[in-house]
N, C-alpha and C positions, 0 to 999 in steps of 0.2 A: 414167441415160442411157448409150449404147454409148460418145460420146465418155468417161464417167467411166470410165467398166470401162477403156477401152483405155488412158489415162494411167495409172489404176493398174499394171496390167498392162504396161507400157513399162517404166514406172518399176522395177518390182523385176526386173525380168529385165535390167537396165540397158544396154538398146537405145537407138538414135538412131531419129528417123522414116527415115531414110534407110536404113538397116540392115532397119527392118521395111518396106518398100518393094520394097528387093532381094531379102528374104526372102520374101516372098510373090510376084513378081514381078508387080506394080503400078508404076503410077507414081507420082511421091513427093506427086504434089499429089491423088491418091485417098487415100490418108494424111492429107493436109491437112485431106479433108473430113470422113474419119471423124470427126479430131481437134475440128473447129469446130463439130461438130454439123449441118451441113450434109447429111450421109448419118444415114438415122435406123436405116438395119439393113445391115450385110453378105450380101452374095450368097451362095449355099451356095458355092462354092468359094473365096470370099475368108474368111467364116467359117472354116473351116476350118483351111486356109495360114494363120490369123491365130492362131486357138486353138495352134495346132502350133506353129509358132514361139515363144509367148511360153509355151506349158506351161500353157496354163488352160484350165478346159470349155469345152464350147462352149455348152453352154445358160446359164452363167454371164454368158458374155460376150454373147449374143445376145439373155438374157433379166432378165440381172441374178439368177436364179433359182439353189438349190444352191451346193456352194461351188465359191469358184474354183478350187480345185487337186483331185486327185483325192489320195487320201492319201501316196500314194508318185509320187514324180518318174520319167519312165523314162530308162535310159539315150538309149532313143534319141530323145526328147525332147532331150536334151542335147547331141548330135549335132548335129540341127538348129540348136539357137542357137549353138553352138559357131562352125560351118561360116559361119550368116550374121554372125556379130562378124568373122571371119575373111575376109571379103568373095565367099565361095565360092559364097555366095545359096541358093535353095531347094534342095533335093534333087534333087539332076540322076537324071536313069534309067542314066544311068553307073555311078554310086556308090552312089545310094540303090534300093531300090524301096517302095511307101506298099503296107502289109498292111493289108488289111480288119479292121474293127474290127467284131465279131459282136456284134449289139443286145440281148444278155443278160449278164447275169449268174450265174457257176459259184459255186453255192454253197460254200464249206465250211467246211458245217454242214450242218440239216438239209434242204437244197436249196432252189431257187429253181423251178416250176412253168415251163414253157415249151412253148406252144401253137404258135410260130411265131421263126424266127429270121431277121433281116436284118439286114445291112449295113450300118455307120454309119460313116461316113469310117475312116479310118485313120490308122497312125501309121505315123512314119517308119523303115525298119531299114537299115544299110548292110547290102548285100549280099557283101560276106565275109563279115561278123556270121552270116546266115543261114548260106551256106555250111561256115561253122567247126561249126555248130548241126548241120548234113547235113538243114536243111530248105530243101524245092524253093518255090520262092519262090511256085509255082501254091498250095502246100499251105498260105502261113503265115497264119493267124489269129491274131488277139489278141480277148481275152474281160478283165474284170473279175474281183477273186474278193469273194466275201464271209463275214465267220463268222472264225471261229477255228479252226476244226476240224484246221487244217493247220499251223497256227503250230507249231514257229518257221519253217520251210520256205517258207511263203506267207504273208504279209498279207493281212490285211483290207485291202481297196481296190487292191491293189496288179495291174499289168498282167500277165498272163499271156500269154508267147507258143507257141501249137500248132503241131503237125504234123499233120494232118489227114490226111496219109499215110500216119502209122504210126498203126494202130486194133488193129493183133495186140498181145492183153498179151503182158510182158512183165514177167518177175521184179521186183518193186520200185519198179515206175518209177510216174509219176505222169501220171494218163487226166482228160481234161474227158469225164462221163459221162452219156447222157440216158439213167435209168432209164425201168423199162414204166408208172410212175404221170407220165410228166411233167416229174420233178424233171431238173432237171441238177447236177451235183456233180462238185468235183475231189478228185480220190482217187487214194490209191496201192493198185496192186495189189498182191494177194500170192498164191502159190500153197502153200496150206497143208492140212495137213489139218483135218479139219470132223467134228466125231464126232456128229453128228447125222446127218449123211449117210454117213458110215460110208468116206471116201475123199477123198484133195484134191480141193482145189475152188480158183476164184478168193475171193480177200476183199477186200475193201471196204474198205479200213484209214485213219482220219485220221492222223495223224504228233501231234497230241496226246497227250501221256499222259494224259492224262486218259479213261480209258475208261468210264468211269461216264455221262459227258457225250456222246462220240462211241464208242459200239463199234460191232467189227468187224461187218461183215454181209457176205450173202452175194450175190456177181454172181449178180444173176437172172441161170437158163437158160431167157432168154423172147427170143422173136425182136422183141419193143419195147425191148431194153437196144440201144442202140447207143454204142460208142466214136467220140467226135467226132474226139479225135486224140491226140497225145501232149502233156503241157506239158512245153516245153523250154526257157525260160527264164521270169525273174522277175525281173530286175536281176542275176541268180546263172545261170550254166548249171543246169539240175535234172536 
């Protein structure tokens, strides 16, 4: 039941209803009723404000389905409960801004196929955090990863935040990338030479040692390779 998920969820994030009231900006007896059972599902925008505050899914908490946590906590998860223990309440558009959360998942490994991408609420980033990043807050996305291929760098599960501005590679750095088959994949670039082709080229590089498992490949020169954006953080500036 949503009332179980939400007491659980109070409980370990060690909130008061009052706390998660001002955090969501509700009032404290729409909490009550979650709590009583009285409401049998959350609104998408109380969903939401509710999952975000207390740092658990949302399909978890809406459907009891998957698990409650995603594998790694994000900072700016931490932000938010911080601020509401602190009586600071939701995320003001002062201090905060809420980044689109992109309804896919960047593989890495050997990718994730992706037909169509949308919009899934968001999470919360203060906006110096972005600022310090030199990402324009029109620009910033967050995506999922998955696989190994990036470890230690990136986790499995773990939040990824983009620049969507910056799609020019660039020596090293590390691209959310939607190959000409479909795949999306996070990967670092490299500009190395390529003796098959007889001259540098872009590569495709996991941060794995393990090449056996993940090797290098090469940036299609196909006008279906698109760069989504830069990843620029991960709980770590990258």
């Amino acid at each position: 039941m949503l009332s179980e998920r939400l007491r659980i969820a109070i409980k370990e994030a060690g909130m008061s209803q009052a706390e998660l009231a001002r955090a969501c900006r509700v009032k404290p007896s729409s909490v009550n009723g979650w709590l009583s059972g009285k409401s049998k599902f959350l609104r998408g925008e109380n969903l939401l404000a509710a999952a975000r505050v207390l740092n658990v899914s949302e399909v978890w908490l809406a459907t009891g389905d998957g698990l409650m946590h995603t594998q790694l906590r994000t900072k700016a998860a931490s932000f938010v409960l911080q601020d509401a223990r602190e009586g600071v309440g939701t995320p003001t558009e002062d201090k905060f801004t809420l980044v689109p959360q992109l309804d896919i998942v960047a593989a890495c490994g050997d990718g994730k196929f992706v037909d169509h991408v949308v919009v899934k609420g968001g999470i919360a980033f203060k906006r110096p955090t972005l600022r310090n990043l030199g990402v324009p807050e029109r620009a910033a996305r967050v995506i999922y990863a998955a696989g190994g291929s990036m470890l230690p760098t990136i986790q499995d599960g773990c939040i990824v935040l983009l620049n969507t501005a910056d799609t020019e590679p660039k020596e090293g750095k590390v691209y959310a990338i939607c190959m000409p088959d479909g795949e999306l994949v996070l990967k670092r670039l490299v500009l190395d030479y390529h003796p098959v082709m007889g001259a540098q080229t872009w590569i495709v590089r996991s941060d794995n040692p393990d090449k056996i498992a993940y090797p290098d490949k090469v940036l299609p020169p196909d006008a279906r390779t698109m760069i989504i954006g830069r990843a620029v953080w991960n709980d770590n500036k990258l």
